[in-house]
PDB file as gemmi writes it, atoms N, CA and C in Angstrom:
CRYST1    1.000    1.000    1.000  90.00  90.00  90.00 P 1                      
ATOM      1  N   UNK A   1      64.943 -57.302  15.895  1.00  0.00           N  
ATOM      2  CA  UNK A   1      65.169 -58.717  16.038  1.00  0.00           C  
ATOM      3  C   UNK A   1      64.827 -59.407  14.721  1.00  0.00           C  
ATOM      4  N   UNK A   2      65.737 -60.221  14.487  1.00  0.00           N  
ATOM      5  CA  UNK A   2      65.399 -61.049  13.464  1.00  0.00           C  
ATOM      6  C   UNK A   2      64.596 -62.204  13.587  1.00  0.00           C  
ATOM      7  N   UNK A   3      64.070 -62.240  12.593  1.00  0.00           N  
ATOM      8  CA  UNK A   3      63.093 -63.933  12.652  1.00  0.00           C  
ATOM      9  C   UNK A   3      63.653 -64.550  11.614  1.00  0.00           C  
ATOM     10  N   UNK A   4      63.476 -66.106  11.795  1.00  0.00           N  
ATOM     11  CA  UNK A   4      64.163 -66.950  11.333  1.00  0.00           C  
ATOM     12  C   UNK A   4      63.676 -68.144  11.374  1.00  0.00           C  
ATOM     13  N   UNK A   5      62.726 -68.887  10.199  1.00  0.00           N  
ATOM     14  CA  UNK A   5      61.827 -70.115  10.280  1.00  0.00           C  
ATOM     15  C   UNK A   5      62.500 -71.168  11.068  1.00  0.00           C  
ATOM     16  N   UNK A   6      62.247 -72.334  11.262  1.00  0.00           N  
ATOM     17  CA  UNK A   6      63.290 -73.634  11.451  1.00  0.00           C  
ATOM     18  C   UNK A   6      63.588 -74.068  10.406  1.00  0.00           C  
ATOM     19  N   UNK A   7      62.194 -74.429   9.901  1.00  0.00           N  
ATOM     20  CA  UNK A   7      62.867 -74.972   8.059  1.00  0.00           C  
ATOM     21  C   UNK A   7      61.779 -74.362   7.213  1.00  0.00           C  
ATOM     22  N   UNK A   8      62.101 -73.600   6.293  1.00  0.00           N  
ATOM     23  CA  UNK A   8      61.018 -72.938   5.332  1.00  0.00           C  
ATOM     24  C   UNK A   8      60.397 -73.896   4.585  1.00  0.00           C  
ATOM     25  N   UNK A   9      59.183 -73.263   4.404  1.00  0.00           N  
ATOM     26  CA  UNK A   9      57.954 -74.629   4.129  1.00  0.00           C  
ATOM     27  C   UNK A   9      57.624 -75.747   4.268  1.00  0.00           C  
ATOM     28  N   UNK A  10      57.764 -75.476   5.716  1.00  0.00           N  
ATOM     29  CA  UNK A  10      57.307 -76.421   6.478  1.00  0.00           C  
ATOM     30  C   UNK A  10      55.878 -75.886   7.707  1.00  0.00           C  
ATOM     31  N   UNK A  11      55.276 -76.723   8.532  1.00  0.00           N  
ATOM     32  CA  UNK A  11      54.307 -76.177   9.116  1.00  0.00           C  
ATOM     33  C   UNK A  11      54.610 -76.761  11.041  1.00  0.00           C  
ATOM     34  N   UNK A  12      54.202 -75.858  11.838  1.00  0.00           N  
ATOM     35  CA  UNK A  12      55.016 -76.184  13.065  1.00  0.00           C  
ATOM     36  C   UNK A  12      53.577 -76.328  13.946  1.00  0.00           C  
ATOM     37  N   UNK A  13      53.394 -76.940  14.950  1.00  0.00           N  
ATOM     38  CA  UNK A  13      52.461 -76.752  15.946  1.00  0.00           C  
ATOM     39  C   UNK A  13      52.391 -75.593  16.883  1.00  0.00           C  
ATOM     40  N   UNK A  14      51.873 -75.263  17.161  1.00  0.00           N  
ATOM     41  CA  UNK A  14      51.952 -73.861  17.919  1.00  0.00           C  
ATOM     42  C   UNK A  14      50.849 -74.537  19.447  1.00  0.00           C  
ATOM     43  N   UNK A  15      51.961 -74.753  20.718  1.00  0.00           N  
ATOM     44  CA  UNK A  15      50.764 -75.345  21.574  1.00  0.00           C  
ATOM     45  C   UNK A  15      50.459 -74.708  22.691  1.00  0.00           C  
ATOM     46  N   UNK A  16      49.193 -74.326  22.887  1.00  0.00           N  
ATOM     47  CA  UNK A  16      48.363 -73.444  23.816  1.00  0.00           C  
ATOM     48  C   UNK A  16      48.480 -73.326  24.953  1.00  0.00           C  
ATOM     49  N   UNK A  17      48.895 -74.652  25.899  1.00  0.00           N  
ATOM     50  CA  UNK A  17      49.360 -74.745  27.364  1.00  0.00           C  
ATOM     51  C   UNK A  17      50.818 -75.546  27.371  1.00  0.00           C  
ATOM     52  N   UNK A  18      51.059 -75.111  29.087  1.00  0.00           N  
ATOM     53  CA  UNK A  18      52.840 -75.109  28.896  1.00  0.00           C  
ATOM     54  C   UNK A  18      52.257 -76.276  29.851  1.00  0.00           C  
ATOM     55  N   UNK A  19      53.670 -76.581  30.509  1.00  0.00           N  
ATOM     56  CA  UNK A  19      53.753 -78.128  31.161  1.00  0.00           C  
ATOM     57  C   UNK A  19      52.430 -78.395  32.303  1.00  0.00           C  
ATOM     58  N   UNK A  20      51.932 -79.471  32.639  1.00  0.00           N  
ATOM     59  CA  UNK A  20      50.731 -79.634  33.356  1.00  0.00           C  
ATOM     60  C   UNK A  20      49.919 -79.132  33.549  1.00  0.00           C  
ATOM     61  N   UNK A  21      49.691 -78.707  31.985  1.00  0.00           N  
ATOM     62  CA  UNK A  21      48.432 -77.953  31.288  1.00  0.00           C  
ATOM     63  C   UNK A  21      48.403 -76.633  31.998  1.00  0.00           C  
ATOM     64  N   UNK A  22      49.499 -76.035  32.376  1.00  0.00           N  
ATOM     65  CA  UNK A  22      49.912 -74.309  32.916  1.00  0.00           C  
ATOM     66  C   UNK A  22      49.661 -73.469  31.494  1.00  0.00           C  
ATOM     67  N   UNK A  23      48.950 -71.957  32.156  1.00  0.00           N  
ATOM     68  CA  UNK A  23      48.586 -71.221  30.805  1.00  0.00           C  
ATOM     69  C   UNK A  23      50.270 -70.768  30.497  1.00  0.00           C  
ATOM     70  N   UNK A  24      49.802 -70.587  29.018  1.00  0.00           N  
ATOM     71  CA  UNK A  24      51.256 -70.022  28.517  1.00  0.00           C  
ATOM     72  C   UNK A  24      51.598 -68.565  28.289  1.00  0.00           C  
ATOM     73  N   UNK A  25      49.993 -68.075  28.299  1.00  0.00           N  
ATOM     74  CA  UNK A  25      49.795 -66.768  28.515  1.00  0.00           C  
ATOM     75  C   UNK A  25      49.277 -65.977  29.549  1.00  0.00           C  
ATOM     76  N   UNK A  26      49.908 -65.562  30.243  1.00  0.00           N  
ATOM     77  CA  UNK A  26      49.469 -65.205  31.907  1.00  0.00           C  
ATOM     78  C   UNK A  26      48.241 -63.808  31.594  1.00  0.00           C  
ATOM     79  N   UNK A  27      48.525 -63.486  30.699  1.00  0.00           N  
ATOM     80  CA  UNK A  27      47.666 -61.795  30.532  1.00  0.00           C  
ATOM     81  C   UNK A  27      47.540 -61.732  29.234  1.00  0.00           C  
ATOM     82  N   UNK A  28      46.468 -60.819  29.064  1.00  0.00           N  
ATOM     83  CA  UNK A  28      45.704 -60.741  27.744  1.00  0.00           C  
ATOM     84  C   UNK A  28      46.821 -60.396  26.587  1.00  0.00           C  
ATOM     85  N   UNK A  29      47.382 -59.040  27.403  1.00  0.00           N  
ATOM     86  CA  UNK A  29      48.875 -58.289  26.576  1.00  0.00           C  
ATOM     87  C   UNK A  29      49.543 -59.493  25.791  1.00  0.00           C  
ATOM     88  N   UNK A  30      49.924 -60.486  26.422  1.00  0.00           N  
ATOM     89  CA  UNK A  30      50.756 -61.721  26.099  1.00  0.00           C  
ATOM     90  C   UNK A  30      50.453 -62.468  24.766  1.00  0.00           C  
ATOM     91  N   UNK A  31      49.147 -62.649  25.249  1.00  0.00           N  
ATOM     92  CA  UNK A  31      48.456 -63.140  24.193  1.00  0.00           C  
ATOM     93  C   UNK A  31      48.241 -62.578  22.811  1.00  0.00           C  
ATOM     94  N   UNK A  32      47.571 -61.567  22.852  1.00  0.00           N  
ATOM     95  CA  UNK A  32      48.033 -60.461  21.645  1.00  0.00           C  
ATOM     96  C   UNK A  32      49.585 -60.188  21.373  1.00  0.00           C  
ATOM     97  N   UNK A  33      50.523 -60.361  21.994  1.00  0.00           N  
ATOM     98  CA  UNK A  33      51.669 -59.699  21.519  1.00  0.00           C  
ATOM     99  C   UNK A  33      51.805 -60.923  20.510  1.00  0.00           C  
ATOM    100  N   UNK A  34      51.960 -62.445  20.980  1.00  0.00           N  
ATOM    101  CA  UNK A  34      52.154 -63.502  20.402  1.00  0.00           C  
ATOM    102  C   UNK A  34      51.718 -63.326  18.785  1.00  0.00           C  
ATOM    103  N   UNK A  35      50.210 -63.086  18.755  1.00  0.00           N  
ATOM    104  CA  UNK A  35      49.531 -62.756  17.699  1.00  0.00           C  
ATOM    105  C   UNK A  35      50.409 -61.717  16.886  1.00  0.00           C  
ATOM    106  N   UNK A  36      50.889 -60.753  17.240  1.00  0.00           N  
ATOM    107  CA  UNK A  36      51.534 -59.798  16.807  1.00  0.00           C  
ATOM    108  C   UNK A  36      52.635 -60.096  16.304  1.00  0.00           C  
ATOM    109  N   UNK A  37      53.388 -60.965  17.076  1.00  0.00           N  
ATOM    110  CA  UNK A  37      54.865 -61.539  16.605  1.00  0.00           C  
ATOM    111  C   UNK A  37      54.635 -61.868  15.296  1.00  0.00           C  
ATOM    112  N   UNK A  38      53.761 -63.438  15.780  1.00  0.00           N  
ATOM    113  CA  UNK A  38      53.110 -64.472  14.486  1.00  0.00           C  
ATOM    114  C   UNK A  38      52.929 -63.761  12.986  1.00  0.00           C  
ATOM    115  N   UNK A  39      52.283 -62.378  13.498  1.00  0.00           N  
ATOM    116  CA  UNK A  39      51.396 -61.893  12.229  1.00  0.00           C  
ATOM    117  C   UNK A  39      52.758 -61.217  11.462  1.00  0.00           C  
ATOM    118  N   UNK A  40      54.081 -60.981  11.970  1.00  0.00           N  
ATOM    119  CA  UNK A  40      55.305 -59.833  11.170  1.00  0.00           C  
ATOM    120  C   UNK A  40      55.797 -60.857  10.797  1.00  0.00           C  
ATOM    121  N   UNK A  41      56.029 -62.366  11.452  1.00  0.00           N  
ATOM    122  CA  UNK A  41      56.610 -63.387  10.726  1.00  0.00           C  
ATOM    123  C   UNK A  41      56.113 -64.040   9.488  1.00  0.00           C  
ATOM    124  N   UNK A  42      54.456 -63.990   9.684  1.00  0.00           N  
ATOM    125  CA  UNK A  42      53.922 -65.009   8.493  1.00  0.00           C  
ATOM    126  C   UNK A  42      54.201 -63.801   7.199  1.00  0.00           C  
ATOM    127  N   UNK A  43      53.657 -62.128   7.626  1.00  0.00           N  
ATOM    128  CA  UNK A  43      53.787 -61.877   6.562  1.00  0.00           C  
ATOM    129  C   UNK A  43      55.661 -61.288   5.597  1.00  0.00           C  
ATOM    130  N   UNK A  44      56.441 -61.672   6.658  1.00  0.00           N  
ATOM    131  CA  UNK A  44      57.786 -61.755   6.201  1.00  0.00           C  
ATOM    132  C   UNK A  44      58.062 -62.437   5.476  1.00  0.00           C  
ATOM    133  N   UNK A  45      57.582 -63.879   5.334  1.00  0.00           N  
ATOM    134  CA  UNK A  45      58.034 -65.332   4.992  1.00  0.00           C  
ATOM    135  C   UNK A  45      56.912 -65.207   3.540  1.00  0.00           C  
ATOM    136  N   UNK A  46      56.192 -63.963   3.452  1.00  0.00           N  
ATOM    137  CA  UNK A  46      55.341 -64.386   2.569  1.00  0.00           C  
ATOM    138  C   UNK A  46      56.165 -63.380   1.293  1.00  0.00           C  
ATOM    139  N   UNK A  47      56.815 -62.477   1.636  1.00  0.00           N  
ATOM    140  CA  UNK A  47      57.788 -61.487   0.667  1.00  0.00           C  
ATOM    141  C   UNK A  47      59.010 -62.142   0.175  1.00  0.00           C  
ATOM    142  N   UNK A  48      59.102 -63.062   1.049  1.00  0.00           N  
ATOM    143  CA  UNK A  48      60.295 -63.976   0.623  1.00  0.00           C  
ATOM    144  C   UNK A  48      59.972 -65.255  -0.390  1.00  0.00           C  
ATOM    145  N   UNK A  49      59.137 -65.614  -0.491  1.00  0.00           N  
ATOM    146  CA  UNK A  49      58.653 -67.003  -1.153  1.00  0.00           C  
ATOM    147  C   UNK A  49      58.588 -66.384  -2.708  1.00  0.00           C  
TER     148      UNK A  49                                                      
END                                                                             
């Protein structure tokens, strides 16, 4: 899968609960994967700059 900023260098909010303050991460797995995503994107965007 490809990743693909919205707009490069720029900075986005990343927000913790979904609608009426519902978790956004149901299980720990989730949570770490997120982290995991995050971490192949930031350091993608950092080979590119």
């Amino acid at each position: 899968m490809k990743y693909q900023p919205f707009e490069t260098g720029h900075y986005f909010h990343i927000y913790n609960r979904g609608n009426n303050n519902e978790n956004i991460f149901l299980e720990k797995d989730n949570y770490a994967l997120f982290f995991e995503i995050n971490e192949k994107i930031s350091a993608s965007r950092k080979r590119h700059l």
